[in-house]
ZABA-413338 format. One record per residue (C-alpha): residue in three letters; x, y, z. Coordinates in pm, whole numbers, always signed. Layout:
BEGIN
+-----+--------+--------+--------+
| res |      X |      Y |      Z |
+-----+--------+--------+--------+
| ALA |      X |      Y |      Z |
...
+-----+--------+--------+--------+
***
This chain:
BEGIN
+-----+--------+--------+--------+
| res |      X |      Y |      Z |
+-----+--------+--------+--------+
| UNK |  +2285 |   -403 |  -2283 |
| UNK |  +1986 |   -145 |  -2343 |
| UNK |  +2004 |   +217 |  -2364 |
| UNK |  +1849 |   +457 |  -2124 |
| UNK |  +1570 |   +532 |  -2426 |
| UNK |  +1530 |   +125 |  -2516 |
| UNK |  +1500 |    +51 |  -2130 |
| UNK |  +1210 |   +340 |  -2049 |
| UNK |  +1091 |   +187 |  -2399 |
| UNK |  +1043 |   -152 |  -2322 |
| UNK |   +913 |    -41 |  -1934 |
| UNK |   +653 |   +163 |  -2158 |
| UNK |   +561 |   -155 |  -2330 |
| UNK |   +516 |   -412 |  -2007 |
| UNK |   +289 |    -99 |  -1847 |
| UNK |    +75 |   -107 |  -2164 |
| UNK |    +61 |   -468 |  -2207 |
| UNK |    -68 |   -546 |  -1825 |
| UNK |   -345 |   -255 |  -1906 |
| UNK |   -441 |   -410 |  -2185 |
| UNK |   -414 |   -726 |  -2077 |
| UNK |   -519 |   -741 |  -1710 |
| UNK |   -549 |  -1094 |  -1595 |
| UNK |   -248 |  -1273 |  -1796 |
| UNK |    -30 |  -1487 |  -1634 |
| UNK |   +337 |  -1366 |  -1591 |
| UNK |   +423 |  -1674 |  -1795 |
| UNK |   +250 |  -1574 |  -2084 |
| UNK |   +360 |  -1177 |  -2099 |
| UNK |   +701 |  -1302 |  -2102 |
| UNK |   +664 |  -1541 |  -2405 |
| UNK |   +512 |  -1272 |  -2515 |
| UNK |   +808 |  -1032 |  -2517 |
| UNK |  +1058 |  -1316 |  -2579 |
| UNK |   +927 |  -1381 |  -2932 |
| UNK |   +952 |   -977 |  -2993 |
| UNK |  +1332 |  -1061 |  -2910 |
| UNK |  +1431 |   -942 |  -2547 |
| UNK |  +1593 |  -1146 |  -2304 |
| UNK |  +1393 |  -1411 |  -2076 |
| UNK |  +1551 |  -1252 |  -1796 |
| UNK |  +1500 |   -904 |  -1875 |
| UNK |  +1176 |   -962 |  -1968 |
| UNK |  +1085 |  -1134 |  -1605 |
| UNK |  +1260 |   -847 |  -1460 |
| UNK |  +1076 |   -582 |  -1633 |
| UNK |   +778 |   -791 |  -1556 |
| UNK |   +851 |   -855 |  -1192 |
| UNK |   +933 |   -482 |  -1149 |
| UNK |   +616 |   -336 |  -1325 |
| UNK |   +370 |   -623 |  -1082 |
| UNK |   +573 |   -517 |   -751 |
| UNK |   +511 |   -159 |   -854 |
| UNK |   +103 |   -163 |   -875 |
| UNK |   +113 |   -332 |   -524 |
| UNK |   +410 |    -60 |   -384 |
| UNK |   +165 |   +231 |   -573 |
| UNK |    -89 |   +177 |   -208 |
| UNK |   +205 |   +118 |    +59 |
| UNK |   +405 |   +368 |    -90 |
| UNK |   +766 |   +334 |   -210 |
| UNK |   +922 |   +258 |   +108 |
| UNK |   +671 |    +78 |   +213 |
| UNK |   +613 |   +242 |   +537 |
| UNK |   +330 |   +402 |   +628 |
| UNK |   +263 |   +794 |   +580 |
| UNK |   +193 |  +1012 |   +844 |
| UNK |   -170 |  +1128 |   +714 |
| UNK |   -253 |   +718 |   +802 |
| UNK |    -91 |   +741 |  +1137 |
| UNK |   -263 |  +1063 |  +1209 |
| UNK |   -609 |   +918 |  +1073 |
| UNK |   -534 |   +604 |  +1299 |
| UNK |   -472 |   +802 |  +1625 |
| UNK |   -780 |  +1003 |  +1575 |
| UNK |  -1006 |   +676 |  +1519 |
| UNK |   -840 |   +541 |  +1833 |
| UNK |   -908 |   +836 |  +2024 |
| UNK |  -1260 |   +838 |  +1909 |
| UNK |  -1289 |   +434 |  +2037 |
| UNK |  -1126 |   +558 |  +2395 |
| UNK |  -1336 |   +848 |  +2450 |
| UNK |  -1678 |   +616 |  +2333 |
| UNK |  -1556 |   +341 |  +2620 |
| UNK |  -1492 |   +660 |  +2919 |
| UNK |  -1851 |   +751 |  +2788 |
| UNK |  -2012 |   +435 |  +2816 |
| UNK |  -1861 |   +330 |  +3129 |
| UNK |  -1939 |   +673 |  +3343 |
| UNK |  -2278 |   +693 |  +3224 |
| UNK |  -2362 |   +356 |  +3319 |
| UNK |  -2203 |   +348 |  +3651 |
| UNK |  -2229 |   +680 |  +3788 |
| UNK |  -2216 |   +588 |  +4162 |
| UNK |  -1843 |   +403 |  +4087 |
| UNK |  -1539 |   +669 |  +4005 |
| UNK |  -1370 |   +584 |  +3656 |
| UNK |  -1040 |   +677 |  +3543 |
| UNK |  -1033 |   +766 |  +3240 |
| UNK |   -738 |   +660 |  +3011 |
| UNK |   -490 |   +877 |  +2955 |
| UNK |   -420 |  +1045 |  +2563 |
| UNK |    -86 |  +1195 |  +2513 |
| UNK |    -17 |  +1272 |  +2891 |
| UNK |   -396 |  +1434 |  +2924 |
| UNK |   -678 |  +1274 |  +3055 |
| UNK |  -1043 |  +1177 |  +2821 |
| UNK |  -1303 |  +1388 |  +2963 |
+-----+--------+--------+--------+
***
């Protein structure tokens, strides 16, 4: 069993290795740590943990998504609506349109 200061050690040391060592296999970075003497599982679970993290770092730890992306969504989608009301008024004038409606209000 590791201590609190060997486990944030060894964490320290699979971040470092996978910077300085970008594109080796899992495989190999655990061979790598078994010869230094830590445990094949631990070292796949350090490994597995420290991978997981750099694709978790862009979706966030819960993996949902943040409200900034929602609200940068629902602007671009308002955008798109308000483009189509445009493009469809202008070219038929003559015919009456109804415009969709955003957040109980209607495009104008």
């Amino acid at each position: 069993m590791l201590s609190e200061a060997e486990r944030l050690a060894l964490q320290n040391r699979v971040k470092n290795f996978f910077v300085k060592n970008p594109e080796i296999s899992k495989a190999d970075a655990a061979n790598h740590f078994i010869q230094e003497g830590i445990c094949k599982k631990t070292a796949y679970n350090y490994i597995n943990r420290e991978l997981e993290e750099k694709d978790n770092r862009s979706k966030g730890r819960n993996s949902t998504r943040n409200s900034y992306t929602n609200k940068k969504e629902q602007k671009t989608i308002d955008k798109e609506a308000e483009k189509v009301v445009q493009a469809s008024t202008s070219s038929d004038i003559n015919k009456k349109v109804e415009a969709p409606l955003k957040r109980g209000r209607e495009i104008l």
